[in-house]
N, C-alpha and C positions, 0 to 999 in steps of 0.2 A: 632556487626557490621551488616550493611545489606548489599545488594545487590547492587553488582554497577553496571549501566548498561551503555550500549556499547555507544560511543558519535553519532550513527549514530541514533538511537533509540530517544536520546534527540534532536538532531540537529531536526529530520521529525517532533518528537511531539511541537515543538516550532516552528517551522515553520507553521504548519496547525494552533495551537493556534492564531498564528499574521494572519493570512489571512481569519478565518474563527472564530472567538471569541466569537459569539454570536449561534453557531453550539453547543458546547459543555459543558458537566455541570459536575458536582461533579458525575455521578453515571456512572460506568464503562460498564454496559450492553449499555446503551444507548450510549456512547462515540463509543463501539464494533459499531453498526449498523449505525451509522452517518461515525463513518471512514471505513465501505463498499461504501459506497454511495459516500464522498468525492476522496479517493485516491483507484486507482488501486495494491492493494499488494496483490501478489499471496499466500507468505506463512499465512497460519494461525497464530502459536506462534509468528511472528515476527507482524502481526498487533493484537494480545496481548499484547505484550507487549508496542507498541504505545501507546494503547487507556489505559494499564494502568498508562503509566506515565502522560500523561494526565489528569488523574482523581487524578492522585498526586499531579501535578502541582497545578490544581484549588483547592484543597482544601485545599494548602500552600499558594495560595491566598487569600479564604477566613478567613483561619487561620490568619491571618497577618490583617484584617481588625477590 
């Protein structure tokens, strides 16, 4: 089993995905430094873990193509 993560975590990185979709790509560095620029999060690990579900998402998208 892996890690479940918190719905607030998937709610913000699904939301930035639909507003912002052409922002963000399969590599997780570059996700980190677009989501400084887009959203204001103070904590670190929690905009960690944003930009890594992000990079999970998209490449369960590309997966899937």
């Amino acid at each position: 089993m892996g890690r479940i993560r918190q719905k607030y975590i998937k709610r913000s990185a699904r939301l930035l995905l639909e507003r912002y979709p052409d922002k963000f790509s399969g590599d997780y560095g570059q996700n980190r430094h677009v989501l400084e620029s887009l959203a204001s999060i103070e904590s670190k690990p929690l905009k960690n873990k944003i930009a890594g579900y992000i990079t999970t998402l998209l490449k369960q998208k590309f997966k899937e193509r």
